[in-house]
C-alpha positions as CSV (number, residue, x, y, z in Angstrom):
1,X,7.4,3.1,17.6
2,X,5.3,0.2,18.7
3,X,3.0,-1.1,16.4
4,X,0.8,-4.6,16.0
5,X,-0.4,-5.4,12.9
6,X,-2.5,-8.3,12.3
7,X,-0.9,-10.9,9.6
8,X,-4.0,-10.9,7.1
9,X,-3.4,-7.5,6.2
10,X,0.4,-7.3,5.8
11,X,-0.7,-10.9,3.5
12,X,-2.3,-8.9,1.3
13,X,0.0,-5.8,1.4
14,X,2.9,-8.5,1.1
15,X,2.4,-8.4,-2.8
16,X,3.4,-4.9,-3.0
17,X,7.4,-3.9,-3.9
18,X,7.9,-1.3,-0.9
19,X,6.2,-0.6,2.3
20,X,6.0,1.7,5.0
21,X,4.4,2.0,8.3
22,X,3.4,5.6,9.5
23,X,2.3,7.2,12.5
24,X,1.2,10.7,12.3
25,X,-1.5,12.7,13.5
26,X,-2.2,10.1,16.4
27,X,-3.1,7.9,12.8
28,X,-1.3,4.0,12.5
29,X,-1.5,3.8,8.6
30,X,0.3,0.9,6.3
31,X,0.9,2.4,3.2
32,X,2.5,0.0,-0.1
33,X,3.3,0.4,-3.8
34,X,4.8,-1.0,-7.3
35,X,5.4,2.2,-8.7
36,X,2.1,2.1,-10.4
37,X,-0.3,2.1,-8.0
38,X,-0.1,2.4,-4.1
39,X,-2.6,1.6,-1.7
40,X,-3.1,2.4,2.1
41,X,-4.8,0.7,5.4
42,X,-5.8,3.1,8.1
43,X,-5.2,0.7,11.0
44,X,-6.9,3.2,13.9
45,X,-5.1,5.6,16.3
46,X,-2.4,5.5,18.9
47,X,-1.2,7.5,21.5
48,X,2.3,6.7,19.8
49,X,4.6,10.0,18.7
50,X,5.0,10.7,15.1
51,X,7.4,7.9,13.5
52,X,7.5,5.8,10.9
53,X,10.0,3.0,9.1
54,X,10.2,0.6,6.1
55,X,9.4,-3.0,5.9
56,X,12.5,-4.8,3.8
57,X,9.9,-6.8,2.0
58,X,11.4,-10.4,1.0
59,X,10.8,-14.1,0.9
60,X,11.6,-14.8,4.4
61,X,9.2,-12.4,5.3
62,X,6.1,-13.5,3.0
63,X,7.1,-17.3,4.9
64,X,6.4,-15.7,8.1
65,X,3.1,-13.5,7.6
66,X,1.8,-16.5,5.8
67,X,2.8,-18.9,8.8
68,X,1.4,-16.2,10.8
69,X,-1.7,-15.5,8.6
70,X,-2.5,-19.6,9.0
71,X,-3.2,-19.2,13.0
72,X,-4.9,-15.6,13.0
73,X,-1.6,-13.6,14.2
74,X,-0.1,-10.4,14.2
75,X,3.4,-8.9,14.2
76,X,4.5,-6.3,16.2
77,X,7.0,-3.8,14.6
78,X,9.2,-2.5,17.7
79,X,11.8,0.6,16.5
80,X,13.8,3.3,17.6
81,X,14.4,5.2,14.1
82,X,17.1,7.4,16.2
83,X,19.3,4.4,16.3
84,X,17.8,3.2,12.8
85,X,17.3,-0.1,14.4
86,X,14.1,-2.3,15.0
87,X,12.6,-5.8,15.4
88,X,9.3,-7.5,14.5
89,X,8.1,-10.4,17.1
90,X,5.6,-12.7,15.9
91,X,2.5,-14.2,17.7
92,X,4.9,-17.5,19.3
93,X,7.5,-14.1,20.4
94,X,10.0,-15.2,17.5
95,X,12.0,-12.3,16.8
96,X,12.8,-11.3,13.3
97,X,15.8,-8.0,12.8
98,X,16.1,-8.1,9.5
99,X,12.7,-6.7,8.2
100,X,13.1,-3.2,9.1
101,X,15.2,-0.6,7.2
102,X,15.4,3.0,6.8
103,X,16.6,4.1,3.2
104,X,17.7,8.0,2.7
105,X,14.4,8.3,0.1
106,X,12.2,6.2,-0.9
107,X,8.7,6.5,-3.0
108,X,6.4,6.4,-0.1
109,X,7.9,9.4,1.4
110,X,5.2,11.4,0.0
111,X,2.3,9.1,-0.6
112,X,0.2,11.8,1.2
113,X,-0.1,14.0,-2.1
114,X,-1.2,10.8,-4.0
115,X,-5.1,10.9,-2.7
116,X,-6.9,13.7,-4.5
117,X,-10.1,13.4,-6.6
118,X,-9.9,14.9,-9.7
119,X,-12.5,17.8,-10.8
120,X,-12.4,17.4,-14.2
121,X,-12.0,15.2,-16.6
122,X,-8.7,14.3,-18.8
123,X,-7.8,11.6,-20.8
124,X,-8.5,7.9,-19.7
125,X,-7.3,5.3,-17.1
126,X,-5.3,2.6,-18.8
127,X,-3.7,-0.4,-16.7
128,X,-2.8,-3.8,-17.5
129,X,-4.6,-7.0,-16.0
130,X,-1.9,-7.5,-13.6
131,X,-1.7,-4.3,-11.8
132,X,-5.6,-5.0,-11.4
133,X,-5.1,-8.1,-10.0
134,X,-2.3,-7.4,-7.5
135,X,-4.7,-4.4,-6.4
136,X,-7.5,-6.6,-6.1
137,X,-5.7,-8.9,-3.9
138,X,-4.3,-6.0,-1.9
139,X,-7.8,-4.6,-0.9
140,X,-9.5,-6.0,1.6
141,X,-12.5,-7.6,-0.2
142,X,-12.1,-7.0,-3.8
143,X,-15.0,-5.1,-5.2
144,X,-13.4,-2.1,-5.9
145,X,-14.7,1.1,-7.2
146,X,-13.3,3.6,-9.6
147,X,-14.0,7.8,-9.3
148,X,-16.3,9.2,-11.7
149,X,-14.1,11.7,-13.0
150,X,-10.7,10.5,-14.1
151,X,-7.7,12.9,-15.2
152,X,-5.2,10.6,-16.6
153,X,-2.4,13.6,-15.6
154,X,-3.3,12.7,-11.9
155,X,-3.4,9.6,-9.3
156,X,-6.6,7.9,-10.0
157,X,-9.0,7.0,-6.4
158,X,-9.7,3.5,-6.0
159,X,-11.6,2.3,-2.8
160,X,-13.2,-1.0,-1.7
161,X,-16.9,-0.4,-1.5
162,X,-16.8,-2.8,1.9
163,X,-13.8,-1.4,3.8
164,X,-13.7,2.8,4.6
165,X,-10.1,1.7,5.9
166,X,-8.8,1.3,2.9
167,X,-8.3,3.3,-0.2
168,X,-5.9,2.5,-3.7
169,X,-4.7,4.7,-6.2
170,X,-3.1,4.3,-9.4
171,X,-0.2,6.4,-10.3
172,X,0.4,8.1,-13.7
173,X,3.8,7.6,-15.1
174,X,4.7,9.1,-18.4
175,X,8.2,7.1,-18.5
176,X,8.4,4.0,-19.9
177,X,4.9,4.2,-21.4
178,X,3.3,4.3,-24.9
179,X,1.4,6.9,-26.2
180,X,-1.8,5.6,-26.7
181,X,-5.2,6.3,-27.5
182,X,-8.8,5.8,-25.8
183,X,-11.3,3.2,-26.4
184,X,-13.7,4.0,-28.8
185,X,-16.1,1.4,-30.8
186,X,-14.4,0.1,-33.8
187,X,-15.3,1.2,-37.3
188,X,-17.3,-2.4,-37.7
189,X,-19.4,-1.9,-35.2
């Protein structure tokens, strides 16, 4: 796999825990999570066969799509998955061999069944500022939009109402969460 990704969206996607790159269906896509929501870029089509790998996101690397992001670059990601080895090479030709890896499972290996709209309705959406603000920064121009329906048992659809590349979802998790109830207007009111 031979992919070239330009630096402003891996900047963005940089804030996310784990990341993957995916080619399938003649589709480039750069898909990224926290565990509570994930988000992916459709970055157009290829000619490329069906592959994908993992981006082993750490400091170093954030230094380098920021250095990269600063002069309008790209990195290319350059594997061959059958060997499990890879490189990325910057915009100067810098080449970097510790930002690939290809773990035995990981979250993203089924981010596909994430994006469905819900039919009905169930329960309510609840999040904490900081997941909103990392998904705001991850999305392309920030004016996000939620779906009309919401089932709380089911990924929730986000998408950016200025990019059709890009879509967000956040991820219900039962573990590790407290029961807790809707907003309604307070007795006082």
């Amino acid at each position: 796999m031979k992919v070239t990704i330009p630096a402003t969206i891996l900047q963005r996607f940089i804030a996310l825990s784990d990341l993957k790159i995916e080619i399938s269906g003649g589709k480039i896509y750069l898909i990224g999570t926290n565990k509570n929501f994930a988000c992916v870029q459709y970055l157009g089509e290829t000619k490329e066969p069906e592959d994908s790998c993992y981006i082993n996101n750490n400091v170093s690397l954030k230094e380098v799509v920021d250095r990269e992001s600063g002069i309008a670059g790209s990195l290319t990601f350059d594997t061959i998955p059958d060997l499990a080895t890879g490189s990325v090479i910057d915009t100067l030709g810098q080449i970097y061999t510790d930002y690939i890896h290809w773990p035995d499972e990981s979250v993203l290996d089924n981010w596909y069944n994430w994006f469905e709209l819900s039919t009905e309705q169930n329960g309510f959406l609840y999040f904490d500022m900081l997941d909103i603000e990392t998904l705001w920064r991850v999305s392309p121009t920030g004016e996000l939009v939620f779906p009309e329906v919401i089932d709380a048992n089911k990924p929730v659809i986000i998408r950016d109402v200025n990019d059709d590349n890009w879509i967000g979802v956040f991820i219900p998790s039962i573990e590790g969460k407290r029961i807790l109830k809707p907003a309604t207007l307070p007795e006082w009111l």
